[in-house]
N, C-alpha and C positions, 0 to 999 in steps of 0.2 A: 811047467808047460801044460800039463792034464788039466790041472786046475785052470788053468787059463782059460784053454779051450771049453771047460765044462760052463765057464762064465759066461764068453762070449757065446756058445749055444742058447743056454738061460734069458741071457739080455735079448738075444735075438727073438726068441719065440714071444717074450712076454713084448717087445716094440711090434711083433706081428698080429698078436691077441689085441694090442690096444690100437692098431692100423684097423683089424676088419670090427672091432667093436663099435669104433667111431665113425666107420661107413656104416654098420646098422645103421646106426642113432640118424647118420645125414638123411638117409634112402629112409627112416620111418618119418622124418621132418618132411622130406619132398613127396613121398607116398600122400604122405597125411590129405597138404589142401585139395594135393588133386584125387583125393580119393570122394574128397568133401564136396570139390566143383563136380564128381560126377556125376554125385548122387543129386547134387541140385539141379543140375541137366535134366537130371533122369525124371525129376519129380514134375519139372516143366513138361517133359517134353508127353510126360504120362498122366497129365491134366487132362479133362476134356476141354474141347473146342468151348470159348464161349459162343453161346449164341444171342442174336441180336436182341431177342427180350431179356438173356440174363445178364447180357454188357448196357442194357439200359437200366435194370434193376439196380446195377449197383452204382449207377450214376449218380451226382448228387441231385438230390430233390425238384430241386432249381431251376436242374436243365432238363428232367424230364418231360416228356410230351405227357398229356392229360390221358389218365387213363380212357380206356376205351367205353366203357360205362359213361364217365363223365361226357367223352365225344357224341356219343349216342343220344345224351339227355340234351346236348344243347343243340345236333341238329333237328331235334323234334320243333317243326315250328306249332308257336303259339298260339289257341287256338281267341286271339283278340277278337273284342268286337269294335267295329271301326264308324266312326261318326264322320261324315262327311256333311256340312253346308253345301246342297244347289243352290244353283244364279236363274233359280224359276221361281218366283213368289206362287204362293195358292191363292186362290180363288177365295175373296174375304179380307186377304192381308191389309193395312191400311200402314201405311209409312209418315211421319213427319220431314219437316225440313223448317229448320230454324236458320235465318239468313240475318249476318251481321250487314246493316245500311252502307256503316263505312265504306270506303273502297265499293262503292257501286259499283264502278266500269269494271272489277273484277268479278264481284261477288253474285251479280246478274248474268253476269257469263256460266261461272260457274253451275249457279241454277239450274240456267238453261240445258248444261250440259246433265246435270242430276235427273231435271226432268226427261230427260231422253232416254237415257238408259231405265230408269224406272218404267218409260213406255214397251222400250224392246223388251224388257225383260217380263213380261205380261201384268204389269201395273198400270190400272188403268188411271186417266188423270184423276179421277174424282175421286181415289180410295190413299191421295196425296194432298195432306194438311202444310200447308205454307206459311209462317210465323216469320213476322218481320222482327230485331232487336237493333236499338243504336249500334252497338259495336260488336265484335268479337268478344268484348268482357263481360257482356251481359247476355252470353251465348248460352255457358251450364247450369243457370236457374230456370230459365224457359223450356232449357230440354230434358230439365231433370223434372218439373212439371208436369209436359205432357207425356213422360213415358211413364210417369205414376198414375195416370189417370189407365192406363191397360186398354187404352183403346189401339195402341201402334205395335205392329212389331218388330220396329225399331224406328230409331230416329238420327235424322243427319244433321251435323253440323256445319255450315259453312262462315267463311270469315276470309278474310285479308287483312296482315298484318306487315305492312313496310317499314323497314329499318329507319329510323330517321337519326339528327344527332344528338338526342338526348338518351336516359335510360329507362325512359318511359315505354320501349319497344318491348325492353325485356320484362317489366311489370304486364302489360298486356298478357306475353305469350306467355309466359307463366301461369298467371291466372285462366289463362282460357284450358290451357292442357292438362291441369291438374282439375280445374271445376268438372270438366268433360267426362273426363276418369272416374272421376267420384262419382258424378251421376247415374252412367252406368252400374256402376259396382254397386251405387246401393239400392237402385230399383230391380236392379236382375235383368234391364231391357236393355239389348245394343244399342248403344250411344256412338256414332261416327265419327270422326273426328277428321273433318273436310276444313280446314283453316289453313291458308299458305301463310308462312311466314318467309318472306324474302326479302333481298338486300336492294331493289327498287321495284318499280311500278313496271319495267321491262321485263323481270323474271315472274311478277306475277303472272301477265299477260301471256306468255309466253306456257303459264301452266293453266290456263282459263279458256282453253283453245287453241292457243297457240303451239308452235313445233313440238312443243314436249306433251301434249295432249292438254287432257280437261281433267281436274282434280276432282271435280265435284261430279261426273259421271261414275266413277271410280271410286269413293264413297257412297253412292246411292249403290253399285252392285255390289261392295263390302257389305252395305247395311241390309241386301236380301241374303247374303250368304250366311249373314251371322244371325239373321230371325231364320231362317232355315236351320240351322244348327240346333238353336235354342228349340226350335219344334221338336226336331227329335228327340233329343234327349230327355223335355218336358214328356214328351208322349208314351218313353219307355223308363220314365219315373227314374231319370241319373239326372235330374235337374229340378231345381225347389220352384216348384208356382211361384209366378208373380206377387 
């Protein structure tokens, strides 16, 4: 019965040594993450404040705003020089006007309209050279002509070109709009390019005077704006001589 009891003593101490051993072990397992969650707490919570330029710093690239230097460079304005054409000829200027016969009841219209505005705008009649041609397609040899000879400082083209039912519309306006071009471009002298091309003799009409104005006044103040131009720039040497 001694021995018994000496057993059951034994057994009992060593099930109570292995009871609080294995609450260690629990209570070091549970300590453990929350010992881990608190120091990460801790490291948060004992971070400095970001501030707005150091939570833009670490932004990506991308979305950042432009640095302030950069900001600074581009609100500086540019210090351009600016070329502007007036709708006031000088005193001397001399203008052509090359008129296709065809389509008279427009292209006399038109004229009339060109010579007017050419009057308002201080050109006087007699410093304006008037060149009759068959058509509109014999318009950019005539004007590429007199703008080589450096007596104009610029020159206008006028024309009417009406749709009819062939494809012989499109050959004209073709040729007139590209001759025109090129004549300009390669004398250096504005070439205007005042030619209606429309779908009848009503819509011409109608731009020769009529509701929608006059084309050809409106090419004569293009053609003082762009010898204006060309002045200045000749005069401050950003434009090649005739």
């Amino acid at each position: 019965a001694r021995l018994q009891e000496i057993a059951l003593q034994h057994s009992n101490m060593l099930h109570s040594a292995t009871h609080q051993r294995i609450g260690s072990i629990r209570e070091a397992r549970i300590q453990s993450p929350v010992v881990l969650h608190a120091s990460s707490a801790i490291r948060v919570r004992s971070a400095p404040a970001l501030s707005l330029a150091t939570s833009q710093s670490a932004a990506p690239s991308g979305w950042l705003p432009a640095p302030a230097s950069a900001c600074s460079r581009r609100s500086v304005a540019t210090q351009a020089t600016e070329y502007v054409g007036a709708v006031s000829a000088q005193p001397g200027w001399k203008f052509a006007v090359v008129v296709a016969r065809f389509n008279s009841l427009v292209t006399k219209a038109l004229l009339e309209g060109a010579l007017e505005e050419f009057s308002r705008h201080g050109v006087p009649a007699g410093n304006v050279d008037v060149a009759w041609v068959p058509g509109s397609f014999e318009l950019p040899v005539v004007a590429k002509c007199m703008a080589a000879s450096n007596q104009y400082a610029a020159v206008v083209c006028i024309g009417t070109v009406i749709q009819g039912a062939t494809s012989h519309y499109d050959a004209v306006v073709n040729a007139a709009t590209s001759g025109v071009m090129n004549a300009g471009v390669s004398t250096g002298v504005p070439i205007v390019f005042g030619v209606l091309t429309t779908g009848s003799l009503e819509q011409a009409l109608d731009r020769a005077g009529g509701k929608i104005g006059n084309k050809g006044g409106e090419a004569a103040v293009t053609a003082i704006e762009m010898a204006s131009l060309m002045h200045q720039l000749r005069t401050d040497g950003k434009a090649a001589l005739q």
